[in-house]
Each structure stands twice: as C-alpha cells, then as structure tokens.
C-alpha positions in Angstrom: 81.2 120.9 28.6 81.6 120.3 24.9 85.6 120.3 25.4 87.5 117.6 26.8 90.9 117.7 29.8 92.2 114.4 28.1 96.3 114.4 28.1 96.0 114.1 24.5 93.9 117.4 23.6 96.7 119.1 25.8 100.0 118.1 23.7 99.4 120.3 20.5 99.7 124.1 20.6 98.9 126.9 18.7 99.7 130.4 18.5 96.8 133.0 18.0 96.8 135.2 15.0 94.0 137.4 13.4 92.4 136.0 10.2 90.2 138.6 8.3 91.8 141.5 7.0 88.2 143.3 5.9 87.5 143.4 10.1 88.1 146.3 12.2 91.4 147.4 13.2 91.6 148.5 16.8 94.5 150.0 18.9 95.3 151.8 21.8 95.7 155.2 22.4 99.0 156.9 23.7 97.2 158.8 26.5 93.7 157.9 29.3 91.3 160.7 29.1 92.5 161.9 31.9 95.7 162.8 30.0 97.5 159.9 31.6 100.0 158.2 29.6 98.9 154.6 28.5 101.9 152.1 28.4 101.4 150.0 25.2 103.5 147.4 26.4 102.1 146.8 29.5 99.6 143.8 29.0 102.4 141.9 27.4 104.5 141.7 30.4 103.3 138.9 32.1 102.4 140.4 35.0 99.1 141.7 36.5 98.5 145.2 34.9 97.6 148.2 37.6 96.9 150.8 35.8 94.3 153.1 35.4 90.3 150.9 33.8 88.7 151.1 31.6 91.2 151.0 28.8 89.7 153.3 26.0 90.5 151.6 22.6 90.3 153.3 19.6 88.8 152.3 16.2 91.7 152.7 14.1 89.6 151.4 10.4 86.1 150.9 10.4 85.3 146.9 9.1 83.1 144.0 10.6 83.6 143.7 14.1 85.0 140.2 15.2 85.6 138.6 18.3 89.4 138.7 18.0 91.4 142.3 17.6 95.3 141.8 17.9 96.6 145.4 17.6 100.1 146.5 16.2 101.9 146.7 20.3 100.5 142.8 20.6 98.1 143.5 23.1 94.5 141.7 22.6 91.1 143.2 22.3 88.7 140.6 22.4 85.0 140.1 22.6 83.0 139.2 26.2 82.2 136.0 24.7 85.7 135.2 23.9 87.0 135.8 27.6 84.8 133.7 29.0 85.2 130.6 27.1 89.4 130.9 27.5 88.6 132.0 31.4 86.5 129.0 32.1 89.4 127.3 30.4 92.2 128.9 31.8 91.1 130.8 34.8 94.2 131.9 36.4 96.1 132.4 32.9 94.7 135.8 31.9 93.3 139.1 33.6 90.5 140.6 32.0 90.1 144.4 31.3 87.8 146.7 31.1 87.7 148.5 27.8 85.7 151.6 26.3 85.3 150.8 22.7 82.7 153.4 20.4 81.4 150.3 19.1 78.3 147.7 20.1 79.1 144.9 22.2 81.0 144.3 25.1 84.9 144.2 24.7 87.9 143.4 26.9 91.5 144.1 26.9 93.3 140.3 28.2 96.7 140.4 30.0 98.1 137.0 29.5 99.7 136.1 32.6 102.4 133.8 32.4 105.3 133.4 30.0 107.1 130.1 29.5 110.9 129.3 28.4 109.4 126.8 25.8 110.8 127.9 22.8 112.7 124.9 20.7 115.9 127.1 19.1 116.7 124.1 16.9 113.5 124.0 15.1 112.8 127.5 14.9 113.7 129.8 12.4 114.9 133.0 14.1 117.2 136.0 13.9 118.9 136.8 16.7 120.3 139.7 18.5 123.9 140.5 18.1 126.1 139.5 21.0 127.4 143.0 21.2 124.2 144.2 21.7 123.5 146.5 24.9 120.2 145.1 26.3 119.0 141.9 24.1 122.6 140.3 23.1 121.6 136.8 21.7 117.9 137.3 22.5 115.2 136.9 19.3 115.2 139.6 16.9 112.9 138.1 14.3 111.3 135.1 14.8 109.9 133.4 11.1 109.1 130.2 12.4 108.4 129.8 15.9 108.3 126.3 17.2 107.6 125.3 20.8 108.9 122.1 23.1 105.3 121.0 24.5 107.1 119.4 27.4 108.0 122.4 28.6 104.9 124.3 28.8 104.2 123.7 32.7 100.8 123.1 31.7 99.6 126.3 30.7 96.4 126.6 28.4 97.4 130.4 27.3 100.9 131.7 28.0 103.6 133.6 26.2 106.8 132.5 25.0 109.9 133.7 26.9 112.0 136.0 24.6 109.1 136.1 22.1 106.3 137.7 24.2 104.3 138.8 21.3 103.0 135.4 20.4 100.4 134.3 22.6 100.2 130.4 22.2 96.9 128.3 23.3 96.6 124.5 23.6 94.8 122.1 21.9 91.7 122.2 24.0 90.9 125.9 24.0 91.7 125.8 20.8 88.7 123.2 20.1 86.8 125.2 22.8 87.4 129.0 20.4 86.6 126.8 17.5 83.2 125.1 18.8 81.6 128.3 19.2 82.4 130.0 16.8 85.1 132.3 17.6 85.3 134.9 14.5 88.7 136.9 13.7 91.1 134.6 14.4 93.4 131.9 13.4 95.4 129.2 15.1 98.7 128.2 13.6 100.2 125.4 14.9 103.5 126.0 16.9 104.3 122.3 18.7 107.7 120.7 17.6 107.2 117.4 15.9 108.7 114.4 17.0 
C-alpha cells in the first residue's frame, strides 16, 4: 500500500500521545453493567485480556470526537479506522476490543501485546524507585525523557517499554501509515536514541 517495509522506515520510533486538548475525554468505568469490576490496568499488561466484552467507555468531557482517546489509566480508545491501519501493520501486536461508547462511530479498546526491555537508561531522563522500596526498588518512577535503543526492539511495530508500560511506542512506518490518512488526536514524539 502507500507505506513502505524498507529497513530504513523501521529504525525511528515514536511514542503515541494525544494532541488536542478541545477533543473528548474518555475513560473507563470502575464497574461492567453487570456490576462486575473492570480492572483499569488490565489492557496494559501485555498480555491478552479475558475479560468480560464489550468494554463500556464512558464520556468523561464532551469535545470533538478524534480517532485517538488515551485515558488517565493509559489504556487506548481508538477509532475503527485507526485499528485497522495499525493491525494491517502490526497484526499480531495488538488485540482489539469491543467497546460501548454513547457516541457515533465505531470505537475499540487496543491491548498492546508485547513489551520490550528497550529502554536506553543513559539517555533518558528518569526518576527512579528507591532501592529500599518493597515492590519496584530501582524500577522507573518518573520518566521525563524517555529514550529508546532501536536495536533492541525485536522488531516490533507497536510494543510497550519494559518498566515504563504506559508509553506505547510505534515505528517509523506506522507512524507514516497513521499520518497518511489522516489519523486525528494524536501525536508522535520521537523516542529513538541518536547515534
């Protein structure tokens, strides 16, 4: 199609981040309506999610709806149209989710799959986790400036970064891909350590 699979559209990355603070805030809900507690957390796991579908999402502030809804827990509401360009790209990278959104259009909830120990520590700018700490001693706090080693990304086209899983991080191609058709909502800031 209109995006390339050369070795140089693969060695930049980026991570996602919303763009357009007058668009619609989303978020999830703490319970199904069934009564069934929702996890939050659980579609940044990287790991299949088994839950209960649809996900019900809940307009949080009423604004232009855009393709791309990060909401405060991380997790990733994005329009059809959206899934299937980064599916056709990166098939086996995310799982797609049903969602039931009191809005027009079609919307899905994306589980990124896989998370990669990728994260350059020299060239970041991070806070870290005391050592004394019970459960995340020396683990990222904070992170200010993430920067990623690209040779370490297994060659991954959407992942998350190991120790900072609320990032998701796209390469170069899907990133051309989003841009070419006009993804709205989002923004990609560049996260690839330079040599």
């Amino acid at each position: 199609m209109f995006w390339g699979n050369s070795e140089l559209a693969n060695m930049n990355y980026f991570r996602l981040v919303a763009d357009d603070d007058s668009s619609w805030h989303l978020q999830l809900p703490d319970t199904f309506p069934n009564g069934e507690d929702l996890d939050v957390w659980a579609f940044r796991k990287g790991v299949a999610y088994s839950g209960l579908q649809p996900v019900p999402i809940l307009v949080q502030r009423e604004g232009r709806p855009v393709d791309y809804v990060p909401t405060a827990f991380g997790s990733e509401i994005m329009s059809t149209r959206m899934a299937n360009i980064i599916d056709e790209i990166a098939p086996d990278e995310i799982q797609r989710i049903p969602t039931v959104i009191a809005a027009e259009g079609s919307w899905e909830l994306i589980n990124p799959l896989h998370v990669v120990d990728c994260i350059d520590h020299d060239r970041s700018d991070i806070q870290y986790y005391p050592p004394d700490h019970p459960r995340l001693a020396g683990n990222p706090r904070m992170v200010v400036k993430l920067v990623i080693n690209g040779n370490r990304t297994q060659g991954h086209d959407l992942f998350m970064a190991k120790g900072w899983r609320v990032a998701t991080i796209v390469s170069e191609r899907l990133r051309m891909a989003l841009q070419d058709t006009g993804i709205s909502g989002i923004d990609f800031w560049p996260v690839s350590a330079e040599d």
